[in-house]
VOBA-1610 file (N, C-alpha, C; in pm, whole numbers, padded with zeros to 5 digits, always signed):
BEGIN
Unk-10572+18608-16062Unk-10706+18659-16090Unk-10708+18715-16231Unk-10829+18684-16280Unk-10848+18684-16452Unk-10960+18814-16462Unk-10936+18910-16547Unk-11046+19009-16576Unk-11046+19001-16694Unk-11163+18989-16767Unk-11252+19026-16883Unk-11349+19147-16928Unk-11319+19212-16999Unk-11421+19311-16988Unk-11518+19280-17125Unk-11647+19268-17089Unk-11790+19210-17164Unk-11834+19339-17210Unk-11828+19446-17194Unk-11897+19545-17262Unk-11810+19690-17279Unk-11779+19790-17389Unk-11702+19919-17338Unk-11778+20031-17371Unk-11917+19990-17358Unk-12005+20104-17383Unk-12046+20199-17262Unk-12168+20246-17251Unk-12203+20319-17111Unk-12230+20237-17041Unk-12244+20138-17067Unk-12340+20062-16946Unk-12192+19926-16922Unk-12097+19924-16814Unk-12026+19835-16818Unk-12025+19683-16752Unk-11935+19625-16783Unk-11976+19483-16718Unk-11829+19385-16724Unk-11809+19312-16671Unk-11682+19248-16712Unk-11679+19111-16596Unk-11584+18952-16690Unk-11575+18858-16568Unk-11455+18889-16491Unk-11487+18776-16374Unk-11360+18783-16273Unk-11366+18636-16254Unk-11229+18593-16295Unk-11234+18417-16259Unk-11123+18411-16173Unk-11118+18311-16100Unk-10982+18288-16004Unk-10952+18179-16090Unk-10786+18143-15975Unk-10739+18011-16019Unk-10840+17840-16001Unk-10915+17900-15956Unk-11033+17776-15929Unk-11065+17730-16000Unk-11116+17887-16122Unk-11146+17861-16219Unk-11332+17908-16202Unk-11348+17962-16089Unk-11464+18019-16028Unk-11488+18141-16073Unk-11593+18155-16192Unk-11617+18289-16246Unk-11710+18366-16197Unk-11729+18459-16180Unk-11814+18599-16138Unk-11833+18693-16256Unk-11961+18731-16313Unk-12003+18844-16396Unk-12029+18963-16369Unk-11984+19043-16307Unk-11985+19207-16258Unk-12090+19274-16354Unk-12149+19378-16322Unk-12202+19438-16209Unk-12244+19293-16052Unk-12181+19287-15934Unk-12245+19159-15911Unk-12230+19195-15730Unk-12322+19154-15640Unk-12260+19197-15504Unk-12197+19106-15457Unk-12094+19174-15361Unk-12053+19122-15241Unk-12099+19078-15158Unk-12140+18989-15045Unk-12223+18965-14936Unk-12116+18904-14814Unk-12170+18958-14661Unk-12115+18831-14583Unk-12115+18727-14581Unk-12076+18609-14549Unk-12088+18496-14522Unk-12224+18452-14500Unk-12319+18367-14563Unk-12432+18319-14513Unk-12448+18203-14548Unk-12531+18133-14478Unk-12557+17964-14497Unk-12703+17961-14591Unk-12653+17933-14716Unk-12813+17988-14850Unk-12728+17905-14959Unk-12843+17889-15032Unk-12835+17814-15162Unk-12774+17906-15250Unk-12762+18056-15189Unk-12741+18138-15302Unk-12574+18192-15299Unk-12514+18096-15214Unk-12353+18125-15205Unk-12295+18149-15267Unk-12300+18044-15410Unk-12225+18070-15509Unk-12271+18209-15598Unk-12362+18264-15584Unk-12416+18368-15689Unk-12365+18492-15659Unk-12273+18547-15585Unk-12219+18648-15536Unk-12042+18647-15459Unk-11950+18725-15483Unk-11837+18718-15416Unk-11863+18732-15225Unk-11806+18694-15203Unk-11751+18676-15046Unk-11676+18852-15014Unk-11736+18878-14863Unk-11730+19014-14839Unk-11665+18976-14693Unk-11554+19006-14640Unk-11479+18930-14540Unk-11418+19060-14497Unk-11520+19157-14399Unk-11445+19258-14343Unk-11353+19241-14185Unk-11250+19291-14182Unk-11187+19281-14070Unk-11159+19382-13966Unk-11195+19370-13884Unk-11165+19541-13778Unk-10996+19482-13694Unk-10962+19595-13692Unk-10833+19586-13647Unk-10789+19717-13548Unk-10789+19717-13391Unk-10819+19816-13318Unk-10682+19835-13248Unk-10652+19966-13228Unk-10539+20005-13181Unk-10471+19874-13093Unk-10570+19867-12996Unk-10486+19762-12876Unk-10387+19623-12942Unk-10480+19600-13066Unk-10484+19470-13146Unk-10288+19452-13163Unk-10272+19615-13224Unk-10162+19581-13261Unk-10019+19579-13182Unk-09910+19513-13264Unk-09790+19489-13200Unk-09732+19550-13072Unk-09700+19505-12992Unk-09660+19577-12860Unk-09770+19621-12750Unk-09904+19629-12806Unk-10025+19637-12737Unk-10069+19537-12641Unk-10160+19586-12566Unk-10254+19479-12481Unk-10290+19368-12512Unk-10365+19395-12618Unk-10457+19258-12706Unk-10387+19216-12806Unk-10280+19232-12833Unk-10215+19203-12931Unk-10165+19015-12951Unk-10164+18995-12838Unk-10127+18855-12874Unk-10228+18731-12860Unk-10330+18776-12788Unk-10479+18737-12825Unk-10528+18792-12979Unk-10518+18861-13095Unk-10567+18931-13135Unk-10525+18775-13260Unk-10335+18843-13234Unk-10257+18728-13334Unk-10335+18605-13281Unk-10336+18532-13225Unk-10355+18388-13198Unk-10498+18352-13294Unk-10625+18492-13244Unk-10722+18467-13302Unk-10786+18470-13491Unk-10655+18595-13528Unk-10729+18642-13661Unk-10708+18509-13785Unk-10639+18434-13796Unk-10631+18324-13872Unk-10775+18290-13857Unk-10863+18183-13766Unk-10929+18183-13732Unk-11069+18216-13798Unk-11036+18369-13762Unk-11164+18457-13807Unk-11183+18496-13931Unk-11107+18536-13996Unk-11098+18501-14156Unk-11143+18391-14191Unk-11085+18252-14172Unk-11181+18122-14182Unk-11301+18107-14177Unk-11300+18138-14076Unk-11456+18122-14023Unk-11562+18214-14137Unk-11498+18329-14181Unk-11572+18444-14296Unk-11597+18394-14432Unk-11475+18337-14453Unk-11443+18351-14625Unk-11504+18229-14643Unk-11532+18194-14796Unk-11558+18096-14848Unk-11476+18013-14911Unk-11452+17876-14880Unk-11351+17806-15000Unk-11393+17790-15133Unk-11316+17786-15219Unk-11361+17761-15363Unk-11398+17913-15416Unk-11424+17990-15353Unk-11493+18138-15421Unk-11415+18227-15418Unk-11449+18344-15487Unk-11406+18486-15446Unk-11390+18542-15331Unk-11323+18574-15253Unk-11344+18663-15156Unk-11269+18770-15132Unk-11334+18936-15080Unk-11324+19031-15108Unk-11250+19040-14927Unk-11099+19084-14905Unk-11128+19106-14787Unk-11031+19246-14762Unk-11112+19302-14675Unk-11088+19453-14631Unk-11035+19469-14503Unk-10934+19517-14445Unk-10869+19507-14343Unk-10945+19707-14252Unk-10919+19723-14182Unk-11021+19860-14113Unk-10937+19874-13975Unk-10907+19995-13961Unk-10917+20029-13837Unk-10960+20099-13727Unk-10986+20115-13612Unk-11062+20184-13554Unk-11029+20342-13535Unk-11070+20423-13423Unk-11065+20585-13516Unk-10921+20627-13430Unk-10803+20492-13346Unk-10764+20590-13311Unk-10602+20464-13363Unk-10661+20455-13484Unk-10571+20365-13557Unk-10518+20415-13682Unk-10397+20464-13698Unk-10383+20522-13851Unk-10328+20397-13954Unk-10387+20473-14094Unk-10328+20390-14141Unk-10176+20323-14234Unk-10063+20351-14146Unk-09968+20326-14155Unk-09915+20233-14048Unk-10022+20197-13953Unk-10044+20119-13872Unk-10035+20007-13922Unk-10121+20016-13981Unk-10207+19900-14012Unk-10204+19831-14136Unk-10116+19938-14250Unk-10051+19875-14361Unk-09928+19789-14352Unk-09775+19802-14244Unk-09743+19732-14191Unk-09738+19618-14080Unk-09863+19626-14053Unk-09878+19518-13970Unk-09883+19385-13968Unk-09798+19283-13913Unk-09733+19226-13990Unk-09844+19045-13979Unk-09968+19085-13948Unk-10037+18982-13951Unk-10106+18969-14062Unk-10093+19112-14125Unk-10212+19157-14249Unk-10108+19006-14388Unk-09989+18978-14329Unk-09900+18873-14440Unk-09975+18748-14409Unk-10057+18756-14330Unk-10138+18559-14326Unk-10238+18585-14455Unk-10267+18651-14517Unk-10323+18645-14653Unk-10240+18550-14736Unk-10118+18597-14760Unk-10071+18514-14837Unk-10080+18381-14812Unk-10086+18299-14713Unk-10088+18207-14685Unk-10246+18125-14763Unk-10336+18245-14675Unk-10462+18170-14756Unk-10436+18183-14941Unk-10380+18236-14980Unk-10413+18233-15084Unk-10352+18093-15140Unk-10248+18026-15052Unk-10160+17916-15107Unk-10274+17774-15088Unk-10332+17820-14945Unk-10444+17705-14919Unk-10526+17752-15005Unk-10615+17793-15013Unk-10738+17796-15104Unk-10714+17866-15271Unk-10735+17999-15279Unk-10737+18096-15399Unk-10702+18182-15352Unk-10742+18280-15515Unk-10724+18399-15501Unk-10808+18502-15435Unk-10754+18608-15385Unk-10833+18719-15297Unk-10853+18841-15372Unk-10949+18913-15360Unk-10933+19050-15386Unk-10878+19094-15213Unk-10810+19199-15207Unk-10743+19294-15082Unk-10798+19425-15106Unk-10881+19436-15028Unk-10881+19623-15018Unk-10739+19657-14974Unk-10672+19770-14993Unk-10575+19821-14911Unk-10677+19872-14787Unk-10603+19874-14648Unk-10639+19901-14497Unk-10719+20047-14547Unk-10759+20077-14465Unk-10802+20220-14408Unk-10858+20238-14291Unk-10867+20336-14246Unk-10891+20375-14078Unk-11028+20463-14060Unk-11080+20424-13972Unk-11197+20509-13910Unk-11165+20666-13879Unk-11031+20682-13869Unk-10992+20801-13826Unk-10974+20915-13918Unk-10963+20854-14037Unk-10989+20947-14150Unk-11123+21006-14181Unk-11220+20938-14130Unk-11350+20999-14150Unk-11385+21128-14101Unk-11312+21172-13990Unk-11318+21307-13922Unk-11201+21423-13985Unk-11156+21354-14085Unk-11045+21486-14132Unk-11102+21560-14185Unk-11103+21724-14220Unk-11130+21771-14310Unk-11057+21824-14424Unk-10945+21756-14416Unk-10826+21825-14513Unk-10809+21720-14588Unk-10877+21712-14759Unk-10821+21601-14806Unk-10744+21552-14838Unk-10648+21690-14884Unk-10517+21632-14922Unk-10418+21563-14871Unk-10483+21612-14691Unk-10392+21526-14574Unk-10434+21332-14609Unk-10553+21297-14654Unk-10582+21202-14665Unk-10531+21091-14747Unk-10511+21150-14873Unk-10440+21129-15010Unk-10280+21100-14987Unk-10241+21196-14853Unk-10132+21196-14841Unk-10053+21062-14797Unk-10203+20998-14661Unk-10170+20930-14642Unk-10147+20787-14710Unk-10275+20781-14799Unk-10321+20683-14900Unk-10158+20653-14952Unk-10133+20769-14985Unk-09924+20751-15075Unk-09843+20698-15016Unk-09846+20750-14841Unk-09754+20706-14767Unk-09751+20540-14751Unk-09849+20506-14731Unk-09928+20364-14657Unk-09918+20249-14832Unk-09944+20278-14918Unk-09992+20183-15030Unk-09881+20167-15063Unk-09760+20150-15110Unk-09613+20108-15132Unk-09585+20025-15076Unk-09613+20110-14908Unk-09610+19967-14785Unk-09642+19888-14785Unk-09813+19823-14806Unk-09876+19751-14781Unk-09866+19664-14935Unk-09819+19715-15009Unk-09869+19637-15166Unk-09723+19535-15123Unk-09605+19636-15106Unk-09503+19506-15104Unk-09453+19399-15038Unk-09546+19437-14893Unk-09562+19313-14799Unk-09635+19209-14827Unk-09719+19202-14997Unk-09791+19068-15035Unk-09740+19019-15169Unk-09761+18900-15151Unk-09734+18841-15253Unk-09825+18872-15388Unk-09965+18907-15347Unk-10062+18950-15439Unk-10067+19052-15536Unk-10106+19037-15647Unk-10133+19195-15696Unk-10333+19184-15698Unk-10391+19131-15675Unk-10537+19164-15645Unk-10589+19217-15501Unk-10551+19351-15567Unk-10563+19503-15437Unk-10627+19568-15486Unk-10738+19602-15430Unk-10852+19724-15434Unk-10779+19829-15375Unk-10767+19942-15446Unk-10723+20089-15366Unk-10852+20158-15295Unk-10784+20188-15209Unk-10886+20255-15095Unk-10913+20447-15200Unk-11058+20444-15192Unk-11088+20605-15241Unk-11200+20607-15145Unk-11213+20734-15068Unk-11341+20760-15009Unk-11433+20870-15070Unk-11533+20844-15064Unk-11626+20920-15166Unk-11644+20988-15113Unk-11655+21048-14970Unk-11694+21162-14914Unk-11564+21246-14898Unk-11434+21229-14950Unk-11410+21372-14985Unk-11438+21458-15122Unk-11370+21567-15095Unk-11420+21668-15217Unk-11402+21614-15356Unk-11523+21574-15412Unk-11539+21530-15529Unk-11474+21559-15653Unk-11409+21693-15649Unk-11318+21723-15743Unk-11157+21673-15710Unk-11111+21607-15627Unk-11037+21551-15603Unk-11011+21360-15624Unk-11153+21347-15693Unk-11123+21246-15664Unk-11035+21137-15829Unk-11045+21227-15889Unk-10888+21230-15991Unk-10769+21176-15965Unk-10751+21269-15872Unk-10618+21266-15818Unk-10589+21114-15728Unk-10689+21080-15721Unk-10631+20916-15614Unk-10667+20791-15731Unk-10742+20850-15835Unk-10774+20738-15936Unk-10586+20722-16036Unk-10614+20835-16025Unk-10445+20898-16136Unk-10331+20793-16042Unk-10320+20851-15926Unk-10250+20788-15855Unk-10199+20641-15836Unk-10319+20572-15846Unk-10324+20413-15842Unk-10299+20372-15996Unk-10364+20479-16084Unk-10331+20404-16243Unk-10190+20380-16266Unk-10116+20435-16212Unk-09940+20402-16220Unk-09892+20291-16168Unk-09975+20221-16091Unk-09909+20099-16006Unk-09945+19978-16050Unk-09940+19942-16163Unk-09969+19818-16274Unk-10032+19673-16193Unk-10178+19728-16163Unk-10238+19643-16066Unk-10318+19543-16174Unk-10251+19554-16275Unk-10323+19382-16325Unk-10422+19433-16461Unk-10457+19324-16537Unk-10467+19348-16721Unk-10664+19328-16732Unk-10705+19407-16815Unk-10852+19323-16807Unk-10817+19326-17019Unk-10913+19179-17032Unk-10883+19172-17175Unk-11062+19220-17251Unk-11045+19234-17352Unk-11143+19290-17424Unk-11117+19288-17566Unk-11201+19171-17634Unk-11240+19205-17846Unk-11089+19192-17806Unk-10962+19127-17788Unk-10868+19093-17840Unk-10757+19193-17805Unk-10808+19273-17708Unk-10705+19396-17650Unk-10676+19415-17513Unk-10626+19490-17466Unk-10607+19481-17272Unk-10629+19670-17271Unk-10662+19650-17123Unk-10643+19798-17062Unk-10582+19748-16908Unk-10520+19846-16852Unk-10479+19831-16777Unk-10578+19877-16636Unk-10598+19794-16565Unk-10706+19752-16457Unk-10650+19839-16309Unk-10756+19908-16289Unk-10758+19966-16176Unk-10911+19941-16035Unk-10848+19870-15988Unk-10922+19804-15885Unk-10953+19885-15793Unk-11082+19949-15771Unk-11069+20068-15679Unk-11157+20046-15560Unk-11180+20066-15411Unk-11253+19998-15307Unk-11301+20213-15265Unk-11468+20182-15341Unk-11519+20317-15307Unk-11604+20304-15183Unk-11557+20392-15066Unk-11572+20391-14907Unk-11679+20471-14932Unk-11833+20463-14909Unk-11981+20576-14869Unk-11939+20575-14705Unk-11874+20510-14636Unk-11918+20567-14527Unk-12045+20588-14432Unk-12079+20442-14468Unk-12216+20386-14449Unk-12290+20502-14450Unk-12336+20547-14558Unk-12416+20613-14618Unk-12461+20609-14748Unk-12609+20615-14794Unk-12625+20551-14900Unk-12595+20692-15022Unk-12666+20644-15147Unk-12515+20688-15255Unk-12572+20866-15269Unk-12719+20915-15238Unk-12766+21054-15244Unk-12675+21115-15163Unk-12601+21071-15062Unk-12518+21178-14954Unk-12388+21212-15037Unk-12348+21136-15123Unk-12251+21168-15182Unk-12274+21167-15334Unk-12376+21252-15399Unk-12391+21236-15532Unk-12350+21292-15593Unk-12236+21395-15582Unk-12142+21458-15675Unk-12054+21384-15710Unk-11999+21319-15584Unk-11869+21246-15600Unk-11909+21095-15715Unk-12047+21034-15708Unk-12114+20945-15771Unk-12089+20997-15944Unk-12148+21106-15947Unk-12132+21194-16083Unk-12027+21155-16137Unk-11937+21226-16012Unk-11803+21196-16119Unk-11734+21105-16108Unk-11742+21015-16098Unk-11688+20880-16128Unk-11787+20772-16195Unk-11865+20814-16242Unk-11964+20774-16362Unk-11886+20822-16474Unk-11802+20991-16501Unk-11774+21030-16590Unk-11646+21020-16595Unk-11548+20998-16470Unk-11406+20955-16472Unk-11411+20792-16544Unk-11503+20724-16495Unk-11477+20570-16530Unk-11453+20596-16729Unk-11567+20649-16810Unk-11600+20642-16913Unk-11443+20692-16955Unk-11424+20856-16900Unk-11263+20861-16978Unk-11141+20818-16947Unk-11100+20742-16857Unk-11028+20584-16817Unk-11034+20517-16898Unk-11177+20459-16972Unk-11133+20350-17032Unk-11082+20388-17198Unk-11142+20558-17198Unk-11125+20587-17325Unk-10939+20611-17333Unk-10880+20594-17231Unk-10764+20646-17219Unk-10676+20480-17207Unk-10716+20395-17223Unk-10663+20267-17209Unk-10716+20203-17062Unk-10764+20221-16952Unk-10745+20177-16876Unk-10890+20183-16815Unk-10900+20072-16715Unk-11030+20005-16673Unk-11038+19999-16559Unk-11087+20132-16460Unk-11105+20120-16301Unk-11231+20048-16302Unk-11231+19932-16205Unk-11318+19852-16133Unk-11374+19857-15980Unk-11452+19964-16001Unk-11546+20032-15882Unk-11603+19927-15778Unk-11572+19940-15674Unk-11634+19831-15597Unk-11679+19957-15435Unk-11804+19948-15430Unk-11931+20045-15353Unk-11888+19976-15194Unk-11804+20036-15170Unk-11825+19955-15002Unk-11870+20043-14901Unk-11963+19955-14813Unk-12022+20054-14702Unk-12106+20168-14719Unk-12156+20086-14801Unk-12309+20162-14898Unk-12358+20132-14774Unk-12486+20231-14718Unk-12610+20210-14616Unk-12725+20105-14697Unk-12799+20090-14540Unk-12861+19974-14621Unk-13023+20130-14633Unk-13121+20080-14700Unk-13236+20119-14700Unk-13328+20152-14635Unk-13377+20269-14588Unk-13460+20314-14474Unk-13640+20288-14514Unk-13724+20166-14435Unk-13809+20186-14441Unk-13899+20211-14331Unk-14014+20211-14298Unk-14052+20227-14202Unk-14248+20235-14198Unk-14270+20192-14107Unk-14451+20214-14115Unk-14510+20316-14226Unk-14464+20439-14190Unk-14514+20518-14280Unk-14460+20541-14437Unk-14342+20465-14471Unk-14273+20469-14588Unk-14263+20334-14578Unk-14313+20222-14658Unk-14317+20048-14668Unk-14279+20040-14763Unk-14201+20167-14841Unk-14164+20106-15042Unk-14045+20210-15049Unk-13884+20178-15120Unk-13827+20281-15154Unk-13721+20235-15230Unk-13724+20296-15338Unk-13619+20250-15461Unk-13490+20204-15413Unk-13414+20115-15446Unk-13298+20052-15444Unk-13192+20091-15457Unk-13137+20262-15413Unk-13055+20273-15489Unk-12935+20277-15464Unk-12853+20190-15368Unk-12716+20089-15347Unk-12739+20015-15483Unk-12842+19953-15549Unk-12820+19868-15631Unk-12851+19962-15817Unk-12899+20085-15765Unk-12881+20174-15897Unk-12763+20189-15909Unk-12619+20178-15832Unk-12508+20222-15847Unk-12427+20147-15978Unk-12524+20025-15983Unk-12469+19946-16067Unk-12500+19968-16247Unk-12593+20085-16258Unk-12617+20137-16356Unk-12537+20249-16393Unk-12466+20309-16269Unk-12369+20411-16294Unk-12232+20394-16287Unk-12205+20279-16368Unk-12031+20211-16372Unk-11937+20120-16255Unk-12050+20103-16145Unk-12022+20040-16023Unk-12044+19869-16063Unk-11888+19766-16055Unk-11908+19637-16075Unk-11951+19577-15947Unk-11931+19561-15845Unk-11951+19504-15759Unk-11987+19614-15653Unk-12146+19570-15554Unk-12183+19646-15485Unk-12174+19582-15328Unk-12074+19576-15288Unk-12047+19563-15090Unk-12242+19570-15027Unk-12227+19454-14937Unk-12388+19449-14874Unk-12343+19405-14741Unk-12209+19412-14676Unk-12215+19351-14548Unk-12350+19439-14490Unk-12338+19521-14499Unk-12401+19651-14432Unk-12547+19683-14468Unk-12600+19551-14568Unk-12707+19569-14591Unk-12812+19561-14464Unk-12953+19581-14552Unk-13059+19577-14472Unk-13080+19414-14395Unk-13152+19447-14292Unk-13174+19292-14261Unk-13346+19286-14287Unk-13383+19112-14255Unk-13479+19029-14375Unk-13612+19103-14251Unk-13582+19159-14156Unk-13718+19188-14113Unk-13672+19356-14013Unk-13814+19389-13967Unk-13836+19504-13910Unk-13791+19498-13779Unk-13795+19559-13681Unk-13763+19618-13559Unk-13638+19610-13478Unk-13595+19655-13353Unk-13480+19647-13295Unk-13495+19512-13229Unk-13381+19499-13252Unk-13326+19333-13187Unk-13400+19218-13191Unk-13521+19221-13330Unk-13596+19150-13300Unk-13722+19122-13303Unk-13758+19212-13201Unk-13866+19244-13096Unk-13993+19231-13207Unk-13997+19285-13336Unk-14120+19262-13408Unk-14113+19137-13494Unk-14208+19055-13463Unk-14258+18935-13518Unk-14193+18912-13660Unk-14136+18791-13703Unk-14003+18783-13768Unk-14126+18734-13944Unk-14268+18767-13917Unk-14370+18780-14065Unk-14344+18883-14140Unk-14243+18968-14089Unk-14281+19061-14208Unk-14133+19099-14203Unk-14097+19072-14355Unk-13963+19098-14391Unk-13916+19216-14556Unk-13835+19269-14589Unk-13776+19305-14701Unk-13853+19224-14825Unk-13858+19255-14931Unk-13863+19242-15037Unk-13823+19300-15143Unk-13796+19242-15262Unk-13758+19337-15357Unk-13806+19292-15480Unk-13858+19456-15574Unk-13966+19433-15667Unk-13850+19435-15815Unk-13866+19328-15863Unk-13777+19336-15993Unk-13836+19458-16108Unk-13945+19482-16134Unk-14023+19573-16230Unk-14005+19712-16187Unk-14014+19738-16033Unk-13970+19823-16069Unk-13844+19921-15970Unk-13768+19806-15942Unk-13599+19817-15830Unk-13669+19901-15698Unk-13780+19842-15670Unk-13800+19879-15519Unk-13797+19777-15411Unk-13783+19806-15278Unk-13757+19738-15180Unk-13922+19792-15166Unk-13949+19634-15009Unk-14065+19699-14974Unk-14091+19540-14849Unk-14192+19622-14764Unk-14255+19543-14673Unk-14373+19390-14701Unk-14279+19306-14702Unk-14371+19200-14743Unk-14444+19075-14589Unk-14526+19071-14589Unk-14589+18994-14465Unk-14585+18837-14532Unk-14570+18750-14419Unk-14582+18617-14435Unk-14620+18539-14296Unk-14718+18512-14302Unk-14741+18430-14151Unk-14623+18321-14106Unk-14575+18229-14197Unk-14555+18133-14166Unk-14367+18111-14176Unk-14314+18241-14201Unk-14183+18255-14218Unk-14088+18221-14113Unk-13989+18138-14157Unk-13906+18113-14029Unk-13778+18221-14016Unk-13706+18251-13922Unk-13563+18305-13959Unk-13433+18266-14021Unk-13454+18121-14069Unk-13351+18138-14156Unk-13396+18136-14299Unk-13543+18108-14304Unk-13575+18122-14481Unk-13573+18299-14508Unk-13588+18388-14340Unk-13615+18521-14382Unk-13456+18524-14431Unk-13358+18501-14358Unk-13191+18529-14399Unk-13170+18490-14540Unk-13235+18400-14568Unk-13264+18322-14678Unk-13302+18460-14822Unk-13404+18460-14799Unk-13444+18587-14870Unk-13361+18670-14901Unk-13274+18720-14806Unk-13202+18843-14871Unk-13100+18845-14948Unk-13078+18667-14942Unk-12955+18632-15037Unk-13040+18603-15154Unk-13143+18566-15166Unk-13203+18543-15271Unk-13231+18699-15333Unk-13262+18803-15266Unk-13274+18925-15328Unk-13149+18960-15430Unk-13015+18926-15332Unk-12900+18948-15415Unk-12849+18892-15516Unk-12946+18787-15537Unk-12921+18700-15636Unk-12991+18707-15747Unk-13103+18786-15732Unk-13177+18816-15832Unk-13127+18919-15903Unk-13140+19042-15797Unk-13041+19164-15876Unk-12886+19105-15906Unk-12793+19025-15907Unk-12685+18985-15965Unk-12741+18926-16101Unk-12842+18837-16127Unk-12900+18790-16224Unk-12957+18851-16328Unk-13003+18972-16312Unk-13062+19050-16402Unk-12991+19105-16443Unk-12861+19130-16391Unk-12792+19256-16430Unk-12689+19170-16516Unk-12643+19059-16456Unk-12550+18985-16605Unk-12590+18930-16728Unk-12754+18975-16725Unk-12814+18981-16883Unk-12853+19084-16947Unk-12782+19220-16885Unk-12818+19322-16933Unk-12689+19408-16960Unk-12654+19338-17086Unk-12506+19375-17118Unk-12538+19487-17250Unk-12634+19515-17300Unk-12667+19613-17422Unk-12702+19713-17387Unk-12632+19856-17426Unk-12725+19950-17375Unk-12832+19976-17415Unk-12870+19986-17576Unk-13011+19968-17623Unk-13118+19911-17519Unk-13026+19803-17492Unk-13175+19724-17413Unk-13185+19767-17273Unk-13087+19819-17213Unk-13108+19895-17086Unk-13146+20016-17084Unk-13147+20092-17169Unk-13222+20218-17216Unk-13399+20220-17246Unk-13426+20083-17289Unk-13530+20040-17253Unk-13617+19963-17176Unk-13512+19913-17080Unk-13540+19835-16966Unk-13579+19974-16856Unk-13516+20060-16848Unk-13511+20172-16759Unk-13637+20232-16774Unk-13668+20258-16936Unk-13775+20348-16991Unk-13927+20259-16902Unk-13906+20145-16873Unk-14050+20119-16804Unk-14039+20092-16657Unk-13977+20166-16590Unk-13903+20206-16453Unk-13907+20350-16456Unk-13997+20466-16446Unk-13968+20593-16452Unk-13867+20660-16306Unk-13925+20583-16213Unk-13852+20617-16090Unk-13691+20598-16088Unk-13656+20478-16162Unk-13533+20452-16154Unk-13433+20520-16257Unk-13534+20556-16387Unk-13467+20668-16484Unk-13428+20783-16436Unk-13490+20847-16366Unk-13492+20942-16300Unk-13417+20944-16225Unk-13421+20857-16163Unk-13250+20886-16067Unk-13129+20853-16126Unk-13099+20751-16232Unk-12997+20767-16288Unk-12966+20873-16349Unk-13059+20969-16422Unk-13032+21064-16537Unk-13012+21181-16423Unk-13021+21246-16286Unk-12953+21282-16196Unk-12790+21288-16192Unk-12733+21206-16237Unk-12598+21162-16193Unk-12537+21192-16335Unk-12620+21184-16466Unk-12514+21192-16551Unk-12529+21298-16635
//
């Protein structure tokens, strides 16, 4: 895996090519698997749950092995990027799950197809700690493990944004020591830090300190040689509703605040109600002028042109944003967006 970095101003951006030879322009999202014209315009988002029983010596364990080859297949895309994140459930730690010894069929895909990005594992069970340092602790224990059981060095380090924001130094510091790969730039390198930022399916206001500062950690990283590559996972998707039909985008403002790639398994879906139940005319939209989502009606919409749509949404915001490599011009792209100025200038 090839990194380029396209801009080292405030506003960042950089490529990602595999051995394919399949390039990606960051700021850019992730998406699940979908059947759309818009496949190629975004990396592959290939999350995996991995539940106590699953593993070695367990119940389900040898159903689990037989199946996960399989299911990865069935996720990822050939020829492309794909981002894949290994998870476990809350009563799964993760030292579990960093040696586990199925998490080595990666390598394999990478021999059939390409290259991968790897989140390192993490567990559901960390979400209830309140001690971060216990967390960090584990992050140390577990990442040695898991890095030298692959053949890869394209590993996203696990950081969760919902701990204490002044800590979150200390896990960036941490990973900068483990020579996870070069990004080049105007004829120079920094040393690349691939980082997989956990919201905790929550969107980015619940955690806007921690947002802050890693808007302002990224900037003195790179001033220090080195280039963390923020990747937003398990961003919430967007709350609308009858009485609120319009609301700024802002999983996809993240990408104005040093975030390359923004995770959407978890996005919104192309229409309104539970399971269904409301008539599949009125779906998501999204307003390029001025980064709002919003309720759009269509009589005649089917469900897969609505599925359709939302890859096309992501494709638009991936599109705009890999021509907006100047800050000048994003300083004035913003200036006729007051809503969206406004929330960026919040954060910094």
């Amino acid at each position: 895996m090839k990194f380029s970095l396209l801009n080292d101003d405030e506003f960042f951006s950089m490529k990602i090519s595999n051995v394919e030879g399949n390039v990606r322009t960051t700021p850019s999202r992730a998406f699940k698997k979908v059947n759309s014209i818009y496949d190629k315009s975004y990396f592959t988002e290939v999350l995996t749950a991995i539940k106590h029983d699953n593993l070695i010596g367990q119940k389900n364990y040898s159903s689990f092995n037989n199946s996960i080859d399989q299911k990865i297949k069935n996720k990822e895309t050939k020829d492309n990027i794909n981002i894949i994140s290994f998870f476990g459930d809350k009563q799964t730690d993760i030292s579990e799950i960093s040696k586990f010894e199925d998490i080595g069929l990666i390598d394999n895909f990478e021999k059939l197809f390409n290259d991968h990005l790897i989140s390192t594992p993490y567990s559901l069970s960390l979400y209830n700690k309140d001690n971060f340092d216990s967390i960090l602790a584990q992050v140390k224990d577990s990442f040695d493990n898991f890095a030298t059981s692959l053949n890869t060095k394209n590993i996203f380090c696990y950081i969760p944004a919902y701990i204490n924001y002044k800590q979150l130094d200390d896990f960036i510091r941490f990973y900068s020591g483990k020579n996870l790969g070069t990004v080049f730039y105007s004829g120079g390198t920094f040393n690349a830090i691939p980082l997989y930022i956990d919201f905790k399916r929550s969107n980015p206001d619940t955690f806007k300190r921690s947002v802050a500062m890693l808007y302002r950690l990224k900037q003195e990283y790179i001033k220090e040689g080195f280039y963390p590559i923020y990747y937003a996972a398990n961003v919430s998707k967007p709350r609308l509703s009858s009485k609120k039909n319009t609301t700024i985008a802002k999983e996809f403002m993240l990408s104005f605040l040093g975030f390359d790639i923004i995770g959407s398994s978890l996005a919104f879906q192309p229409r309104e109600g539970p399971m269904g139940y409301t008539p599949i005319n009125k779906y998501i939209d999204f307003d390029l002028s001025t980064f709002n989502y919003f309720y759009k009606d269509e009589t005649n919409i089917k469900n897969k042109e609505a599925n359709n749509k939302k890859a096309e949404i992501f494709s638009k915001q991936t599109d705009y944003l890999s021509k907006i490599q100047d800050k000048n011009k994003l300083e004035k792209e913003l200036s006729t967006r007051p809503e969206a100025k406004k929330y960026i200038k919040t954060y910094e």
